[in-house]
PAMI-377626 format. One record per residue (C-alpha): residue number from 1; residue in three letters; chain; x, y, z. Coordinates in Angstrom, 1 decimal. Layout:
<atoms>
  seq  type  mol       X       Y       Z
  NUM   ALA    A       X       Y       Z
...
</atoms>
This chain:
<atoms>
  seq  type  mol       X       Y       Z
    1   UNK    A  -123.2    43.5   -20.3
    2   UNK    A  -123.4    44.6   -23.5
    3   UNK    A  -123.3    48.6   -24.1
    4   UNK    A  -124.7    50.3   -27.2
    5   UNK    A  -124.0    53.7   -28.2
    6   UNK    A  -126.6    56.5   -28.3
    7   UNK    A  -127.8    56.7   -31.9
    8   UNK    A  -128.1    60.6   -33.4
    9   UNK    A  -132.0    61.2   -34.0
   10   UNK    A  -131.8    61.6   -38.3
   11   UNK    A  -133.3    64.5   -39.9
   12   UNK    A  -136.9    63.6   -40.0
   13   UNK    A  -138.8    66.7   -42.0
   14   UNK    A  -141.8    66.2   -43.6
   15   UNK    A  -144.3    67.9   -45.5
   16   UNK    A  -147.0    68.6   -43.8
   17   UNK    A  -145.0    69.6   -40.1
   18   UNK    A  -141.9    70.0   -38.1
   19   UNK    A  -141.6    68.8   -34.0
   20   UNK    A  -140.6    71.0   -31.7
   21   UNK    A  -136.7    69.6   -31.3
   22   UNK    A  -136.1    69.5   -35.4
   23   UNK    A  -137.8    73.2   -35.7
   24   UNK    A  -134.4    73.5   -32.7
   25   UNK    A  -132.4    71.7   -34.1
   26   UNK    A  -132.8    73.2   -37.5
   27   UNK    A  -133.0    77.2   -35.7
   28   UNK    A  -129.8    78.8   -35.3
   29   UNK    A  -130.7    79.4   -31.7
   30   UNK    A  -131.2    75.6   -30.7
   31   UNK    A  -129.4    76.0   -27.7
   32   UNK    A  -131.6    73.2   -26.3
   33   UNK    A  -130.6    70.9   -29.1
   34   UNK    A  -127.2    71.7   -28.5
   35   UNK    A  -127.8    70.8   -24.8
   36   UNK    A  -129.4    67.6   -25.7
   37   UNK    A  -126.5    66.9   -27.8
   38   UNK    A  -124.0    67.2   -25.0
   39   UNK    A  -126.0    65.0   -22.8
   40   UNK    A  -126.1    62.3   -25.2
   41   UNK    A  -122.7    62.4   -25.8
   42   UNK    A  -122.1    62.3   -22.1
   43   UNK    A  -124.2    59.2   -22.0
   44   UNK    A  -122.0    57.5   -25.0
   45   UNK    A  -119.1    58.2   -23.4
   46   UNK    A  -120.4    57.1   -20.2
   47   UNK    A  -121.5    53.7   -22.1
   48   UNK    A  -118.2    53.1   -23.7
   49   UNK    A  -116.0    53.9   -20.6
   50   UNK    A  -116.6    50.3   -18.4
   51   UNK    A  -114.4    52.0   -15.5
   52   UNK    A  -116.7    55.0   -15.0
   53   UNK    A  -117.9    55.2   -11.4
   54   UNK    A  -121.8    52.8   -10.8
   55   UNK    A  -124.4    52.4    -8.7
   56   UNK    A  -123.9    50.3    -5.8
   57   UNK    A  -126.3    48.0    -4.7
   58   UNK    A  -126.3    48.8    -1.3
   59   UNK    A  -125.5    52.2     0.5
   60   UNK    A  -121.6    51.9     1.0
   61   UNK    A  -119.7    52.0     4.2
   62   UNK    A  -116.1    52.6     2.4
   63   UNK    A  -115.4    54.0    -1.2
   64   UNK    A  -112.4    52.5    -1.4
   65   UNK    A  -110.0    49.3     0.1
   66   UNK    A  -106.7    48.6     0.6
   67   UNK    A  -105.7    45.2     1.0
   68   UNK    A  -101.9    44.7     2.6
   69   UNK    A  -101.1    40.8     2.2
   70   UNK    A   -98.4    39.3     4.0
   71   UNK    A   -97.5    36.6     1.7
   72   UNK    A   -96.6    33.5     3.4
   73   UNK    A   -99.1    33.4     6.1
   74   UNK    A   -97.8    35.2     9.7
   75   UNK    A   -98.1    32.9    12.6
   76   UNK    A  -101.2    34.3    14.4
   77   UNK    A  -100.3    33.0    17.5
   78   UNK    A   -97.2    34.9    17.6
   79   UNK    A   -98.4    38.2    16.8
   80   UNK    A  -102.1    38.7    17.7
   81   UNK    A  -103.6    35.8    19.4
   82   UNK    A  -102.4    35.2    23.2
   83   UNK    A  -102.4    31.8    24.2
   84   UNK    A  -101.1    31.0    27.5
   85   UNK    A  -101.9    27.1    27.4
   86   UNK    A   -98.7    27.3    25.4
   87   UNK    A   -96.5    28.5    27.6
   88   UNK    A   -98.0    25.6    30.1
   89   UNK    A   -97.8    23.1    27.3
   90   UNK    A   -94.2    24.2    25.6
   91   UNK    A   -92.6    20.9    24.6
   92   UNK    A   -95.5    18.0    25.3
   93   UNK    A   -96.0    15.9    22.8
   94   UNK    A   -99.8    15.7    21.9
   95   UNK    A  -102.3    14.9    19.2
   96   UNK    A  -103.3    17.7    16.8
   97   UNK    A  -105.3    16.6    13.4
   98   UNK    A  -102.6    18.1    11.0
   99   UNK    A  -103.7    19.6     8.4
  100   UNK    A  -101.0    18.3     5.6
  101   UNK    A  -100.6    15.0     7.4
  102   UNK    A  -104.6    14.5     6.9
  103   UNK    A  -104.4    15.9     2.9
  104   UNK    A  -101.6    13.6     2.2
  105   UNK    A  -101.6    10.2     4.6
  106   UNK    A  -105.6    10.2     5.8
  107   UNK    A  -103.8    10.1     9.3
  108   UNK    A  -105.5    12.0    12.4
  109   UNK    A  -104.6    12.4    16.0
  110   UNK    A  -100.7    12.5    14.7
  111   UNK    A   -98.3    13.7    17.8
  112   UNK    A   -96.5    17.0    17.6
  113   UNK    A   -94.7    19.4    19.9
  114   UNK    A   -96.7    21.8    21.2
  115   UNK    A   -94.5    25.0    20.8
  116   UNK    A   -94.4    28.2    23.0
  117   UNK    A   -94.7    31.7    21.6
  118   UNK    A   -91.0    33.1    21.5
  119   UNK    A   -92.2    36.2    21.6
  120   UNK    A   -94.4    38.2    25.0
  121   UNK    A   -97.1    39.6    24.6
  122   UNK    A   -99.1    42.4    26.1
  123   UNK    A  -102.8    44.3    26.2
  124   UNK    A  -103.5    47.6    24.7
  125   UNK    A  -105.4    50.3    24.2
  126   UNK    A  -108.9    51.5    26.0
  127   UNK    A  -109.9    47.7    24.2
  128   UNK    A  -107.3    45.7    26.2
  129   UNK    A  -106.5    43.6    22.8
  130   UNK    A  -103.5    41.8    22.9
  131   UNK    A  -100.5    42.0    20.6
  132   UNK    A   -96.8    40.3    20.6
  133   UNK    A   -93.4    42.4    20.9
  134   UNK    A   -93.3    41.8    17.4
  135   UNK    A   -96.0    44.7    16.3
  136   UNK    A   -95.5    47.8    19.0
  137   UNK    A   -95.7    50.4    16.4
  138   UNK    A   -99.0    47.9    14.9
  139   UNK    A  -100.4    47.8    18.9
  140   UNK    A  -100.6    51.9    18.9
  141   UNK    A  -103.4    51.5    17.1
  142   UNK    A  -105.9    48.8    18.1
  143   UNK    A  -108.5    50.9    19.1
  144   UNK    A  -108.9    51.4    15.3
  145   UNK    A  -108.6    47.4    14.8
  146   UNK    A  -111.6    45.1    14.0
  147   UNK    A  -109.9    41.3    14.7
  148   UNK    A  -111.4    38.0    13.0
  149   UNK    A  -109.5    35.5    15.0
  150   UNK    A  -111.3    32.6    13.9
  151   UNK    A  -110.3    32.7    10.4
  152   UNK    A  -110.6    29.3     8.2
  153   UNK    A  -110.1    28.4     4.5
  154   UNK    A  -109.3    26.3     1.7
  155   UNK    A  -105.8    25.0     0.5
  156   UNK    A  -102.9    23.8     2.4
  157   UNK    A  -100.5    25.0     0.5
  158   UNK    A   -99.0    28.3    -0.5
  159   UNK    A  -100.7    28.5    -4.4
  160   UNK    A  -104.1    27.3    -3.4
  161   UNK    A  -104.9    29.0    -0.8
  162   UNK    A  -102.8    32.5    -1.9
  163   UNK    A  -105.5    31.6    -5.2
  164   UNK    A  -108.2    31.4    -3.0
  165   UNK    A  -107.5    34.4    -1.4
  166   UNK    A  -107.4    36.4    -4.2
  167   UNK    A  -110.2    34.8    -6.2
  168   UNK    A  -112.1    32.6    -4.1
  169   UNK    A  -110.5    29.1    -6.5
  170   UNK    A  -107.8    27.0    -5.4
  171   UNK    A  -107.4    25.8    -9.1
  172   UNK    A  -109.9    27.0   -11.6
  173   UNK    A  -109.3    30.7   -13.3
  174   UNK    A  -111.4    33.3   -11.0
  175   UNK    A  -111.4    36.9   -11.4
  176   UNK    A  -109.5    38.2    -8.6
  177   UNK    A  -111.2    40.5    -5.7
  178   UNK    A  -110.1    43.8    -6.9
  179   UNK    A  -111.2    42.6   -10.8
  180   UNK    A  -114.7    41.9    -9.2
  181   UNK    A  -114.9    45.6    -7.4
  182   UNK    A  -113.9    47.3   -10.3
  183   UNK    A  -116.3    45.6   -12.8
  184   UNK    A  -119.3    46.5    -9.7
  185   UNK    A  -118.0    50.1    -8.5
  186   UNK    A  -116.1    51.6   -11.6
  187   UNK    A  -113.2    53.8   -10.3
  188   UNK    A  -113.3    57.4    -9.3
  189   UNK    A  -110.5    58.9   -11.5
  190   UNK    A  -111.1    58.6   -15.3
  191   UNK    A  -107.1    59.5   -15.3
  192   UNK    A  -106.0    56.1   -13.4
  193   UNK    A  -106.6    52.7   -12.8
  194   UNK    A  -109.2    51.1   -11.0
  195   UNK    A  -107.1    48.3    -9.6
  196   UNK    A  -103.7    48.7    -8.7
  197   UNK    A  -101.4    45.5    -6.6
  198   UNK    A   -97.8    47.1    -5.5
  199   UNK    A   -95.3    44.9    -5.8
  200   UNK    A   -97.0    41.5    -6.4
  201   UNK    A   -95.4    38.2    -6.2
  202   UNK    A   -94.6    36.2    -9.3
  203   UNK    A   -95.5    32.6    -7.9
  204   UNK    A   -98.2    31.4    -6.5
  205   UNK    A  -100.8    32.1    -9.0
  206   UNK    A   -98.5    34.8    -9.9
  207   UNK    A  -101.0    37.4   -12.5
  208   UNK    A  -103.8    35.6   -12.1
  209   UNK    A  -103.7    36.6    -8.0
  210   UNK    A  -105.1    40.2    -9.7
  211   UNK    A  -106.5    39.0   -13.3
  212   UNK    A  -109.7    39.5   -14.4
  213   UNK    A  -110.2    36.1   -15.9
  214   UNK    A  -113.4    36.0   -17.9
  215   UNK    A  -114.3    39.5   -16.9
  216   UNK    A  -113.7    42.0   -19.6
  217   UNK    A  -109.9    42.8   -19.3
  218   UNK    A  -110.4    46.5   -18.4
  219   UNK    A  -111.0    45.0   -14.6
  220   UNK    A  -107.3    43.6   -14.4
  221   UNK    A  -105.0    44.9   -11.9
  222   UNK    A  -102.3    47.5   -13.1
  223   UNK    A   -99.2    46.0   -11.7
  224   UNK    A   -96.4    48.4   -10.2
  225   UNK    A   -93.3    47.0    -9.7
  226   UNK    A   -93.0    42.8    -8.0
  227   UNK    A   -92.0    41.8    -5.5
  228   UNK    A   -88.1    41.5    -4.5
  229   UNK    A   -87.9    44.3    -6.3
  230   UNK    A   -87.3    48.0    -4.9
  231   UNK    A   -90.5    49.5    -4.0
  232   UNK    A   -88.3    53.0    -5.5
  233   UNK    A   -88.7    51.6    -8.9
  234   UNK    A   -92.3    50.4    -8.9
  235   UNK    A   -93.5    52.2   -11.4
  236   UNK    A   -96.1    52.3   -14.2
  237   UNK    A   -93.7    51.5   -17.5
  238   UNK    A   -93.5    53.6   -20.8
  239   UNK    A   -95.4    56.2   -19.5
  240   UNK    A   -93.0    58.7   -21.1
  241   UNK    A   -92.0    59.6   -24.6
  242   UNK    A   -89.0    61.5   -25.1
  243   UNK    A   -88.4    61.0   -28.4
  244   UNK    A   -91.2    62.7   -29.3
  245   UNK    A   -92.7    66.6   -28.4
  246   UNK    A   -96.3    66.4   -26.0
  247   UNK    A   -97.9    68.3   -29.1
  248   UNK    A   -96.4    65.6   -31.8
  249   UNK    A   -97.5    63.0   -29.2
  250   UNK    A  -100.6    64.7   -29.1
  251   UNK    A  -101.5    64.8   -32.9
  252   UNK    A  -100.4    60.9   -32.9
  253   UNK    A  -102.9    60.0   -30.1
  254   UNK    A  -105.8    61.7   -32.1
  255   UNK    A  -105.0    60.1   -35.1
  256   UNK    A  -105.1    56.8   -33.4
  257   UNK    A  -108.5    57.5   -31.9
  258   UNK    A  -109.8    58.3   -35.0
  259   UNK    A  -108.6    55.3   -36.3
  260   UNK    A  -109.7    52.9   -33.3
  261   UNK    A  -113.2    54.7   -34.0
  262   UNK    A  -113.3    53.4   -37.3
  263   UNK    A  -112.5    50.1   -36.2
  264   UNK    A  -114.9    50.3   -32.9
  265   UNK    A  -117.7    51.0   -35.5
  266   UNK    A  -116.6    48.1   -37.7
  267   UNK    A  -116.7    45.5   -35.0
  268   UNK    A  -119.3    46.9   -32.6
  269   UNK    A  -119.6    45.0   -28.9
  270   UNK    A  -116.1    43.6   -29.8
  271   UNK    A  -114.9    43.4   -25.5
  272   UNK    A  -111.2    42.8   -26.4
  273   UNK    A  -110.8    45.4   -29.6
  274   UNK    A  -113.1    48.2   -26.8
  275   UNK    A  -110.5    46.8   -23.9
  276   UNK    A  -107.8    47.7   -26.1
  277   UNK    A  -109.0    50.7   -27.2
  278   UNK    A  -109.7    51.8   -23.5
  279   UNK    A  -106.4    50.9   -22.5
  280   UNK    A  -104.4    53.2   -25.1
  281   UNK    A  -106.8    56.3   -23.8
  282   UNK    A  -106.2    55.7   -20.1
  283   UNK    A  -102.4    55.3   -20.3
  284   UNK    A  -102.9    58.6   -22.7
  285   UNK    A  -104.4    60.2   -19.9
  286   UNK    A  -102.2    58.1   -17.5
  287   UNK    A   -99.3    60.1   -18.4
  288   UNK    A  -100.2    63.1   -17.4
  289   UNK    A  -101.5    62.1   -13.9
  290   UNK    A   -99.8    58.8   -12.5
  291   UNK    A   -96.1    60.6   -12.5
  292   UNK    A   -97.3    62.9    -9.8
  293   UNK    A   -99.5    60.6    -8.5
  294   UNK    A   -96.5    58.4    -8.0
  295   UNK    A   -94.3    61.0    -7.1
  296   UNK    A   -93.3    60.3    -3.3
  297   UNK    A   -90.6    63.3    -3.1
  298   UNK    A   -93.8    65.8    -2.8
  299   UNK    A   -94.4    64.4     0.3
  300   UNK    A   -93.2    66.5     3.7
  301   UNK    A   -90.2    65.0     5.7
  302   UNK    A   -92.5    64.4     8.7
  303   UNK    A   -94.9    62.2     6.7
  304   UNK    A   -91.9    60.2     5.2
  305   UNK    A   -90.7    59.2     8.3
  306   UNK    A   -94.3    58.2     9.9
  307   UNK    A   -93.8    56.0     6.8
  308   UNK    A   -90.2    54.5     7.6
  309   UNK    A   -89.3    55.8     4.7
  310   UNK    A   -85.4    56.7     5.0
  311   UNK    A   -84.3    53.7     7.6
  312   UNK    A   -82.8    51.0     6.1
  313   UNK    A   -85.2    48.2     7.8
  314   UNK    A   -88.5    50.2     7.0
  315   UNK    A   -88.2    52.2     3.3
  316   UNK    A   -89.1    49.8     0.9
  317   UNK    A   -92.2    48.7     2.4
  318   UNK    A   -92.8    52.2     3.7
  319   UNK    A   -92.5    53.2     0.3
  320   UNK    A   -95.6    51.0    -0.9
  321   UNK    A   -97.9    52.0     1.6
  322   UNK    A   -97.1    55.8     0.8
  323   UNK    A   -98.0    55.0    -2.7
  324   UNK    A  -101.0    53.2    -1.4
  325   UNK    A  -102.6    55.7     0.6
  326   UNK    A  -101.9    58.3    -2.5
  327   UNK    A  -103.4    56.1    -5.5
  328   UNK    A  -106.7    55.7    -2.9
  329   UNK    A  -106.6    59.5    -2.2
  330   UNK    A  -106.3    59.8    -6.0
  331   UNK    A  -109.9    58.0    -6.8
  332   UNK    A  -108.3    54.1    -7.1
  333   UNK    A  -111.1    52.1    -6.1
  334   UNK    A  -108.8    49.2    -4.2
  335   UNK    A  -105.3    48.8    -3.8
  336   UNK    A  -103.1    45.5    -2.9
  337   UNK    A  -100.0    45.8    -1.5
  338   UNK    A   -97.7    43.2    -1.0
  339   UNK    A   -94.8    41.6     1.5
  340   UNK    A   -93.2    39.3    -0.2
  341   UNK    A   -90.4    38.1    -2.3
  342   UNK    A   -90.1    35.8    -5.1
  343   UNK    A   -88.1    33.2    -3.4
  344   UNK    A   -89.4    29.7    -3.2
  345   UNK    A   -90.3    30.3     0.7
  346   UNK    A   -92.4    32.8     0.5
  347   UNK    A   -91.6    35.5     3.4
  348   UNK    A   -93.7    34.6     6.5
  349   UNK    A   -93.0    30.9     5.9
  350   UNK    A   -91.0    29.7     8.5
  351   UNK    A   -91.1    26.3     8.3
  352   UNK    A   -88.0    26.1    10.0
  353   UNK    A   -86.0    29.2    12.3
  354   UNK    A   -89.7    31.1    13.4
  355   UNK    A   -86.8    33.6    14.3
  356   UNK    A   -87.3    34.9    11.5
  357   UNK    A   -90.4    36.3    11.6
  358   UNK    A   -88.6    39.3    13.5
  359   UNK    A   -87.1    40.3    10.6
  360   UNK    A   -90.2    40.8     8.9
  361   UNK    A   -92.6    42.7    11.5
  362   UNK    A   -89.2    44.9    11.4
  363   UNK    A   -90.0    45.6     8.1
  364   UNK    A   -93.6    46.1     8.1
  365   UNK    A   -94.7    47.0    11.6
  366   UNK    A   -93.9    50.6    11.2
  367   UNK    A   -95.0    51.1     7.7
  368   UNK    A   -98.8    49.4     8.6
  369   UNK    A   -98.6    51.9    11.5
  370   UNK    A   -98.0    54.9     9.4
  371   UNK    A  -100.6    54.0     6.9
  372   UNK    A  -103.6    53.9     9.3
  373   UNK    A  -101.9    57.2    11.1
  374   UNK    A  -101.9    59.0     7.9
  375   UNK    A  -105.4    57.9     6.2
  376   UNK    A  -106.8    59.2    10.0
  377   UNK    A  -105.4    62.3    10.0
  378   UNK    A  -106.6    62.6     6.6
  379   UNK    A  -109.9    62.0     7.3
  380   UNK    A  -109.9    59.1     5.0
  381   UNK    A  -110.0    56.1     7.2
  382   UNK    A  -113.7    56.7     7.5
  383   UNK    A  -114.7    55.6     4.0
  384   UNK    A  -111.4    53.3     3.4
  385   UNK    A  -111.2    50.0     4.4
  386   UNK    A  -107.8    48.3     5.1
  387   UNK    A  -107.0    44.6     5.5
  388   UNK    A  -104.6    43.0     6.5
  389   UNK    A  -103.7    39.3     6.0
  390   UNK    A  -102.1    36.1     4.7
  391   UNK    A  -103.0    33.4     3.3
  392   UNK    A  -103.5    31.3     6.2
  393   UNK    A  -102.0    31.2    10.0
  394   UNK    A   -99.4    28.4    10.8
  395   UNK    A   -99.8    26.0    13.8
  396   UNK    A   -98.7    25.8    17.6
  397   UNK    A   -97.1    23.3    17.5
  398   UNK    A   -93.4    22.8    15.8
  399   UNK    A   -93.0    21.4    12.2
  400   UNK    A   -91.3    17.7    11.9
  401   UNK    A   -89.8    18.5    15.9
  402   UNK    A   -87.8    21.4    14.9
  403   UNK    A   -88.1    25.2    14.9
  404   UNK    A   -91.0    26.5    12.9
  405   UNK    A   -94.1    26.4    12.8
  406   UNK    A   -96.2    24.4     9.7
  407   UNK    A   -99.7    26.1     7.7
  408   UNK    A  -102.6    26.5     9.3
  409   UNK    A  -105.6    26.8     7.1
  410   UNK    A  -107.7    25.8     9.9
  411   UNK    A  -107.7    29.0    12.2
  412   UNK    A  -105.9    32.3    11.8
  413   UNK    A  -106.4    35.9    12.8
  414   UNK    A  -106.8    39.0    10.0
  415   UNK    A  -107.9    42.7    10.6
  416   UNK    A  -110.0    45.1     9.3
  417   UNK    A  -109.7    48.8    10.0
  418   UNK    A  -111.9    51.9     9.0
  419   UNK    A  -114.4    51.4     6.1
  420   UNK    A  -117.6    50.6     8.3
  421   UNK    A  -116.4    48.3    10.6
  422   UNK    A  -116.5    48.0    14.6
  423   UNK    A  -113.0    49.7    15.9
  424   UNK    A  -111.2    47.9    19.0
  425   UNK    A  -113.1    45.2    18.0
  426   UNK    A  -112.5    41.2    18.4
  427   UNK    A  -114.8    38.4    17.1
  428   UNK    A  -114.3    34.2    17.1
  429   UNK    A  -111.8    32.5    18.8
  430   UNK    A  -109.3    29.6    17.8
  431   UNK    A  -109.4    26.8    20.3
  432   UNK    A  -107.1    27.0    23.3
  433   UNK    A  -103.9    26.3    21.7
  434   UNK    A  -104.8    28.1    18.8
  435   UNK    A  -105.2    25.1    16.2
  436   UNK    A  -108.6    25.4    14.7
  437   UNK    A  -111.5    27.9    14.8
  438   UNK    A  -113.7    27.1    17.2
  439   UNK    A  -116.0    30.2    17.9
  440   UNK    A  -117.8    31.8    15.2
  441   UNK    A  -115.8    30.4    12.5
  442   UNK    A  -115.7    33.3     9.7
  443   UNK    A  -114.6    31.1     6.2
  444   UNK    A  -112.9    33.4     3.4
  445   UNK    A  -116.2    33.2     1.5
  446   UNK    A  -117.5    35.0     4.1
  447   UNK    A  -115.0    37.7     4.6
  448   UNK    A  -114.8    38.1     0.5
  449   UNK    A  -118.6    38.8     1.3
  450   UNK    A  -118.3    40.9     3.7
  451   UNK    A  -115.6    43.2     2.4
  452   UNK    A  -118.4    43.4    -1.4
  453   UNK    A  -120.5    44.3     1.3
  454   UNK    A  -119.0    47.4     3.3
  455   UNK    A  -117.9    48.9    -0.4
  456   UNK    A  -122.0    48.4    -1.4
  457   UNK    A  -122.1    45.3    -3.1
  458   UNK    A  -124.2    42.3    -2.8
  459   UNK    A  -121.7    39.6    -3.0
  460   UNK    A  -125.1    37.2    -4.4
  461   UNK    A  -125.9    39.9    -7.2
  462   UNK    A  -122.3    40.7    -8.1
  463   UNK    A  -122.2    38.3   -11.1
  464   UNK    A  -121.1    37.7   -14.4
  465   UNK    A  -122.8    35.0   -17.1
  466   UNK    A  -119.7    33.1   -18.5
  467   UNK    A  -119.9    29.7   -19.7
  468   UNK    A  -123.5    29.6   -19.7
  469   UNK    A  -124.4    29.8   -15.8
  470   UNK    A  -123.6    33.3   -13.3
  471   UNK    A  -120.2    33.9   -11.4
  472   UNK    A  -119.3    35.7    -8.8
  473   UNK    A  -116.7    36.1    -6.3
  474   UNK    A  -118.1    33.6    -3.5
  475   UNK    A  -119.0    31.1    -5.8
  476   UNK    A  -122.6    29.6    -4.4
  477   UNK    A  -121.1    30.0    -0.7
  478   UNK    A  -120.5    33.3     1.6
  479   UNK    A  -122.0    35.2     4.4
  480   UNK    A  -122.1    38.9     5.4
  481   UNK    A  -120.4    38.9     9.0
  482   UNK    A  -122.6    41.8    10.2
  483   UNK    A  -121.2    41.5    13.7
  484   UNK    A  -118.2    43.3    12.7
  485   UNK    A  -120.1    46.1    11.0
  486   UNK    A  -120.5    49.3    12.7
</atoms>
């Protein structure tokens, strides 16, 4: 990984002849010096700027991805998986192999009561897919919907498996998915970040969810706002001066290059000092491009209120998504944006009073809707691809007897959209009841694969040499799930 700088060719004259590019260099007309010049310093600039767009390894399917995480895990079988056998079944006591009972007693087989949806459901679209009550606004749009119903992965409770989602750890320090696409893509605006999370949550692995661990720290996430915060004040801080003029700001910020220069050329290959250095020129160029970027009052009435934006139940997570779909129009490679509070239940986790979970499609159903609406008519859908997710399902059958439902890491539902992938699509099944994956399981290694894949990347040559030995993102595990790809 390391990057050296173009060296100057010296003066080279000797006595007995001059070559062709010192007889230019020397001429008053060496234009083609002067062009060889520029290119070099291109190249240099190029070399010291780790954000500036790569190669990809493979021909991409998306440029860009937005991930919207619904922290707390969503109970897939009360939004997108019908299960009738629990309608039949509402109230039996049976024998499940409980996930938390089997990490924390050994005990299998344990009896629970098998609990109805509380919620209909229905099939739509020319692909018949089904979806609850709770997502009508969400249903509109599952011809554009690739479903992995037979989700599995690692960590029973909220901080592993929210870590493994992000990073593919349940404990160790991993750099996050967005860290890992922006150390193999670059970004597409010099002027912005390359990884931006909206509104992230504070627990559950908290910063490291979109650090860059022992990748150069250029890859971290740019945070905007957390979450329980208003989505109307996520903003990138101190990105204004008014104390000071934008020439007098202006002569300050070249002194300070100058100054880093010196210091870049004393310490050469130094990844924190050129990390640093990087930072103060972005948020330089940062401040003269985020604000508008950011700026949601540009937008027309109409696309506000495909958004929610303006209704109480809708406008602060309306209000992400805008911003989301704007930072990926801008050139930000991938985008997180997140449900969530900073509570000690986390919002989808309703252990107790599944109720609840109204409350939240509420706030998100018409929101997710507008975003995919929007990026279509845009003609960006195409080459973005959205997900959308928690961190693991919950179970059919009620926690401790009562009125929620417990985690599920076992089997869950996510969806794709756009980006490469089959549209009005369904592929693996959870078992009958809706407990375990059954049917072409799909592990989180293997969607973390697949999602490197569809923005060009080979998840098994997407590493970094830490520690002596190569990283990457799946660790030695991971498939590419090319059934789903278009």
């Amino acid at each position: 990984m390391a990057l050296t700088q173009p060296q100057p060719e010296a003066f080279a004259f000797t006595s007995q002849r001059m070559t062709r590019r010192q007889a230019l260099k020397a001429a008053g007309c060496g234009f083609g010096y002067l062009a060889l010049a520029g290119l070099a310093t291109s190249e240099a600039a190029a070399a010291l700027n780790p954000l500036a767009p790569k190669t990809p390894h493979l021909p991409p399917k998306a440029r860009r991805a937005i991930y919207i995480f619904m922290q707390g895990g969503p109970s897939h079988v009360d939004t997108f998986e019908y299960k009738p056998l629990l309608n039949r079944e509402d109230g039996k006591m049976l024998g499940f192999n409980d996930a938390r009972t089997i990490a924390n007693t050994g005990q299998r087989g344990t009896s629970q009561r098998v609990m109805k949806s509380l919620w209909k459901f229905a099939q739509h679209g020319r692909s018949g897919r089904w979806v609850s009550e709770l997502f009508p606004e969400m249903a509109r749009h599952v011809d554009d919907l690739c479903f992995i119903h037979s989700m599995q992965t690692e960590g029973i409770a909220h901080g592993p498996a929210t870590l493994f989602l992000h990073c593919g750890s349940t404990n160790f320090i991993r750099p996050s998915v967005g860290a890992w696409l922006t150390y193999g893509l670059g970004t597409e605006n010099d002027n912005l970040p390359g990884f931006v999370t909206i509104s992230p949550a504070s627990g559950n692995g908290g910063a490291r969810n979109y650090g860059n661990a022992f990748l150069p720290p250029v890859y971290q996430g740019t945070a905007l706002g957390r979450a329980g915060s208003p989505a109307a004040e996520a903003t990138i801080r101190n990105l204004s001066n008014p104390s000071l003029s934008p020439a007098e700001q202006k002569r300050q910020f070249e002194l300070l290059r100058e100054l880093n220069e010196e210091q870049r050329r004393a310490a050469p290959g130094d990844q924190e000092l050129d990390a640093v250095i990087n930072s103060y020129e972005l948020a330089w160029r940062m401040q003269h491009n985020a604000p508008g970027v950011l700026d949601l009052s540009k937008e027309p009435p109409a696309t506000l209120a495909l958004y929610g934006i303006g209704d109480k139940a809708t406008d602060n997570f309306g209000r992400q998504c805008l911003m989301a779909r704007r930072l990926c129009e801008a050139g930000v490679r991938y985008v997180q944006v997140t449900y969530g509070d900073n509570t000690a239940n986390p919002a989808w986790d309703q252990h107790s009073n599944l109720a609840k979970h109204a409350d939240h499609a509420a706030a998100v159903d018409k929101p997710v809707a507008g975003l995919l609406a929007d990026l279509k008519q845009r003609g960006l859908l195409d080459d973005t691809l959205v997900w959308w997710g928690g961190e693991f399902g919950r179970t059919p059958y009620a926690e401790k007897n009562g009125t929620g439902r417990d985690h599920n890491p076992g089997g869950f539902t996510v969806w794709l959209a756009g980006g490469g992938v089959k549209a009005g699509f369904a592929y693996g099944a959870t078992d009958e009841f809706g407990h375990l994956a059954v049917e072409n399981k799909v592990h989180m290694h293997d969607l973390h694969a697949t999602i490197l894949y569809l923005l060009g990347l080979d998840h098994e040559k997407l590493t970094y040499r830490f520690d002596g030995r190569n990283f990457r993102l799946t660790d030695v595990h991971g498939r590419v799930v090319k059934e789903i790809i278009a």
